[in-house]
C-alpha positions in Angstrom: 81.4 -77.6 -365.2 80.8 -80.9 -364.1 82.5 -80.0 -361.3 80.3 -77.4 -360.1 77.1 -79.1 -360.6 78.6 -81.5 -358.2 79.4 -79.0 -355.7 76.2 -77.1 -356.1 74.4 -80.7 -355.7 75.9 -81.6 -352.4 75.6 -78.1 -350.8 71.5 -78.4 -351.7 72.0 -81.5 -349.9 73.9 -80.6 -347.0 71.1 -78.0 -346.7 68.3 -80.0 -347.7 69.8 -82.5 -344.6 70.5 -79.9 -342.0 66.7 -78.7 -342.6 65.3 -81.9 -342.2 67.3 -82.8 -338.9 65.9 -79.7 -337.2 62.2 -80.2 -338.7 62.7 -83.8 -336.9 64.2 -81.7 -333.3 61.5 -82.2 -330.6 62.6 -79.1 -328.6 61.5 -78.0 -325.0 62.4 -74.5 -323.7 63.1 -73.4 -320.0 63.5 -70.1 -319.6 61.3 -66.9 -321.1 64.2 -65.4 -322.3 65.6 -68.6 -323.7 62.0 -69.1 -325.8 61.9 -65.1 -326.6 64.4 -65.3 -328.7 63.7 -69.1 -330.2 61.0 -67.3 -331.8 62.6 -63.9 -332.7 65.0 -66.5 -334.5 62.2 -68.1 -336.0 62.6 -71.3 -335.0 59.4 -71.7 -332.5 58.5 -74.7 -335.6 60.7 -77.2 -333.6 59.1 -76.2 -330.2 57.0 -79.0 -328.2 57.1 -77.3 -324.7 57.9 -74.6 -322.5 58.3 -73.4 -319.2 55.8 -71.6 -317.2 57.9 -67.8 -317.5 57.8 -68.4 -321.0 54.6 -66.3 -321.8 56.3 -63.7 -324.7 55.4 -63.7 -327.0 51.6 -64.3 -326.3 51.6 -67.1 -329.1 54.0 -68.9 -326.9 51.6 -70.2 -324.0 49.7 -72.2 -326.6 52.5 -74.7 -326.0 52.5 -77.3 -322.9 53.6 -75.8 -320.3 56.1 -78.2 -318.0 56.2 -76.0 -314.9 59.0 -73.2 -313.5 62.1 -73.1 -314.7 63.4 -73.7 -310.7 61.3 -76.4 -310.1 61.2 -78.9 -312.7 60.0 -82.5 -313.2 62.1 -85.0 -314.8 58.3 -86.9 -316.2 56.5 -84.1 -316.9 59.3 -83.3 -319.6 59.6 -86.7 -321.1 56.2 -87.5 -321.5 56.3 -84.7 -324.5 59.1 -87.2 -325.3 61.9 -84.0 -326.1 65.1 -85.0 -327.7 66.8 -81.7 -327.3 65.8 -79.2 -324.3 67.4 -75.4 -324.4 67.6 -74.5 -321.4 69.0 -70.9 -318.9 71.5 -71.7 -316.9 69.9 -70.9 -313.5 67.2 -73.7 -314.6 66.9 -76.3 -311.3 66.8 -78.1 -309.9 70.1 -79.8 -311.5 69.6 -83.6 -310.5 66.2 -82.8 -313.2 68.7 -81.7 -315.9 70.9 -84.8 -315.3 68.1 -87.2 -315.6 67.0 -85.5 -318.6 70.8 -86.5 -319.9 70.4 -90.3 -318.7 67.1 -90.9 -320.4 68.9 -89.6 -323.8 67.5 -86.2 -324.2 70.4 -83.5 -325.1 70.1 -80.6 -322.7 71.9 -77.8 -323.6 71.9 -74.8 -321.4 72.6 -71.2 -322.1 74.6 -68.5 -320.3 72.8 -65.9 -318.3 74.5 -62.4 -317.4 73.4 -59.1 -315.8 74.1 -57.3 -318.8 73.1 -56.3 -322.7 77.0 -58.0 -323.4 75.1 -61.2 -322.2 71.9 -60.5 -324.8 74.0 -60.9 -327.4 75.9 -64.6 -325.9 72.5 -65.9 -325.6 71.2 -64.6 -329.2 74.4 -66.3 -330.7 74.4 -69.2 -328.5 70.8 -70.5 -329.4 71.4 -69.8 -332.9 74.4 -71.9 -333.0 72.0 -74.6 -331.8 69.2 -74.3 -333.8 71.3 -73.6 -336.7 70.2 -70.2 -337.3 73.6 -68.1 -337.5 72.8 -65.9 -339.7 69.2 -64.8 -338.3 71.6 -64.7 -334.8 73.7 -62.2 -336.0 70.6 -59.6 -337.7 68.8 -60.2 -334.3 72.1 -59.1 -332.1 72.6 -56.0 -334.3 69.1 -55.5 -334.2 69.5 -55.3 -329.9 72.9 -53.3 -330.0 71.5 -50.8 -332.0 68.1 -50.4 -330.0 70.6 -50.6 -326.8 72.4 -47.5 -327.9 69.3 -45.3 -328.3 68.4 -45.4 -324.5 69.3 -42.1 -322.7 71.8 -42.7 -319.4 73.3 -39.5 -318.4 73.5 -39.1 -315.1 70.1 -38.7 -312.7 70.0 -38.4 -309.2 66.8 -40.4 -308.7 66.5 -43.4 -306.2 64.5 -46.5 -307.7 63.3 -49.4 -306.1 62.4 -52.6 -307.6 59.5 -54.4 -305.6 59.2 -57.8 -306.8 55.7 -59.1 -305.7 54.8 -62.7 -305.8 51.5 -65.0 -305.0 51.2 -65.1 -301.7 51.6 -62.0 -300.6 55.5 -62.3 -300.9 57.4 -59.1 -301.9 61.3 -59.0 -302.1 63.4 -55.6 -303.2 66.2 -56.1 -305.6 69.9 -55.1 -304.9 73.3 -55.3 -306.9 73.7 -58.3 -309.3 70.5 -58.1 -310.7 69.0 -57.3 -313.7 67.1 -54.7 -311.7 69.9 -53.0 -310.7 71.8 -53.7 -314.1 68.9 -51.8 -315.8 68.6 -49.1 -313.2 72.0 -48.1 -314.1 71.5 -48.4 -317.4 69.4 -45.2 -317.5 71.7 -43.0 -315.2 69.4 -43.7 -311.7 70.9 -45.4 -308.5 69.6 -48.7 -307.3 67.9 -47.5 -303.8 68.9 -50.9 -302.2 72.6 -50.8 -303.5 73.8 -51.7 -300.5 71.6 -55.0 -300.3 72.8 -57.9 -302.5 70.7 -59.9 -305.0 66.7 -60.0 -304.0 65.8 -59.9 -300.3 62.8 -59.3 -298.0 60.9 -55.9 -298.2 60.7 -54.3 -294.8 59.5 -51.1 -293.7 62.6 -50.2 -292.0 64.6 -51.2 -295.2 62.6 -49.3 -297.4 62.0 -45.7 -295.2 65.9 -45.6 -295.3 66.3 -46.4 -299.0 63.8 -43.7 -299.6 63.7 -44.1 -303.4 62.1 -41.4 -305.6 60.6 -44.0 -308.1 59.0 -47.6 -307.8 59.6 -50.2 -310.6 57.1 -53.0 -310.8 56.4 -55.7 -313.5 52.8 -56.7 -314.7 52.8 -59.8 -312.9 53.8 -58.2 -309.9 50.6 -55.6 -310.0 48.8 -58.3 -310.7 50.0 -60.4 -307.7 49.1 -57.3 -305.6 45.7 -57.6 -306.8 45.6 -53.8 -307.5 48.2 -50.7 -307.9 46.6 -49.1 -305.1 47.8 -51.9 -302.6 51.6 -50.7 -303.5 51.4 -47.9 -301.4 50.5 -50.1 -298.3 53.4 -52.2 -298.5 55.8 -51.9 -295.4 57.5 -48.4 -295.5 56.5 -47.7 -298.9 53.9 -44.8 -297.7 56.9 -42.5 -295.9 59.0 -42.2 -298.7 59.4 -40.2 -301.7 57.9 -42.1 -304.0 54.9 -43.3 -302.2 54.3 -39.7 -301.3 54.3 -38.9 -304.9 53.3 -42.0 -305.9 55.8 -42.2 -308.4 56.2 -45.7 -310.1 56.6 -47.1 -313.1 55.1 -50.5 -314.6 57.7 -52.6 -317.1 57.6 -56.0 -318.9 58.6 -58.9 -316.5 60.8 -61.1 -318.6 62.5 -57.9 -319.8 63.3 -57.1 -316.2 63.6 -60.4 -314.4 65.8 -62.3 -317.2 66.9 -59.4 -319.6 64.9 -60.2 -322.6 64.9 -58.5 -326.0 62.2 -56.0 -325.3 64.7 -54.6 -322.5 65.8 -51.3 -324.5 61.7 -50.2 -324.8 61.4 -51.2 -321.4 64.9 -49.0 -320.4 63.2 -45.9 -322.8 59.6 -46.0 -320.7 61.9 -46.5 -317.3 64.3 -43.6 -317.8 61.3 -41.2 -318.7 60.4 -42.3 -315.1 63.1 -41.0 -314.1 63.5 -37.9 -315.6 59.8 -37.0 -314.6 60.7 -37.5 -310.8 63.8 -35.6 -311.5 62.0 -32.3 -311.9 
């Protein structure tokens, strides 16, 4: 008996001890898909900063915001004064990151993939970090399951994804991207498959893609300043889609860094599809 009160004592104190340490984790976040799922885990308590792409969900932007995830500052991190930063992978620039390490800060950075396979890495990899396994695990079935719902038989449908940025930049997105990665997901062809990563819209590009459907985020409509100003883009008005004007509007961090709202985002794509099918 005495035995297991002694057991049972130091397991509430291992616990009681684990809880504390994360209360006392002063945790900044680069990386929307990195901080989508810090609070899906419900762990957002130990956040003190995030990047600017980290805007889901809504309650998130009350938090500072240190700038893009590709352009950091080594001392507009530290003066939150961080001791732990969770970072995606493709964060920049690097020399930032190691500075972060020299001044004593942990930086731990997290895988990103193309893919729902790479969801699920980063769901268990942050909750191996902020000690949240179990709530890991519920969240990753949680995705699977919602994953397997989304319709992919075969379509033959031509999408483009126009990225728009300030500026009046606009790039198209080719293979390894999460553009493409979700175009395929819901049985369509990528209309710039034989284009690699994100490049330069051009007219003559996009008259001999010819896609049947436009994807666009909301940030991208509202870098156009209106809808209406897709259909002047170079090329856009000669093909299919801009005859039609046939285009879909989906959730930027779901498309731009596969977040967790990805499967809704896939459903309201591939009924896209299927409409400019007929």
């Amino acid at each position: 008996m005495k035995l297991v009160k002694l057991f049972t004592y130091l397991t509430a104190s291992i616990t009681l001890f684990s809880t504390n340490l994360a209360a006392q984790e002063r945790i900044v976040s680069i990386g929307g898909d990195v901080t989508e799922i810090i609070y899906a885990l419900n762990a957002e308590q130990q956040l003190i900063g995030r990047d600017s792409t980290s805007i889901i969900p809504e309650r998130a932007k009350s938090l500072p915001d240190v700038g893009y995830m590709r352009q950091l500052n080594t001392e507009g991190i530290l003066a939150l004064k961080p001791n732990k930063i969770i970072a995606t992978e493709i964060a920049q620039p690097s020399v930032v990151l190691e500075q972060l390490k020299a001044a004593g800060v942990t930086v731990e950075q997290v895988p990103f993939k193309n893919t729902a396979e790479g969801v699920i890495e980063k769901i268990t990899r942050i909750g191996e970090l902020l000690n949240r396994k179990s709530e890991a695990v519920a969240l990753s079935e949680k995705f699977t399951n919602e994953m397997k719902t989304v319709e992919n038989s075969p379509r033959d449908v031509k999408v483009l994804f126009v990225m728009t940025r300030s500026g009046n930049s606009q790039m198209v997105a080719g293979t390894d991207t999460v553009p493409d990665s979700a175009i395929k997901l819901v049985g369509a062809k990528n209309a710039m498959s034989n284009a690699a990563r994100f490049v330069p819209i051009s007219q003559e590009g996009v008259i001999a893609a010819n896609p049947d459907l436009i994807v666009l985020t909301s940030l991208g409509v509202k870098n156009l300043g209106s809808l209406d100003k897709l259909w002047q883009l170079p090329g856009v008005a000669h093909t299919t889609a801009g005859k039609k004007k046939q285009v879909v509007i989906v959730d930027d961090i779901a498309f731009l860094a596969f977040g967790l709202t990805i499967p809704q985002e896939l459903h309201k794509m591939r009924q896209a599809v299927e409409k400019a099918s007929q």
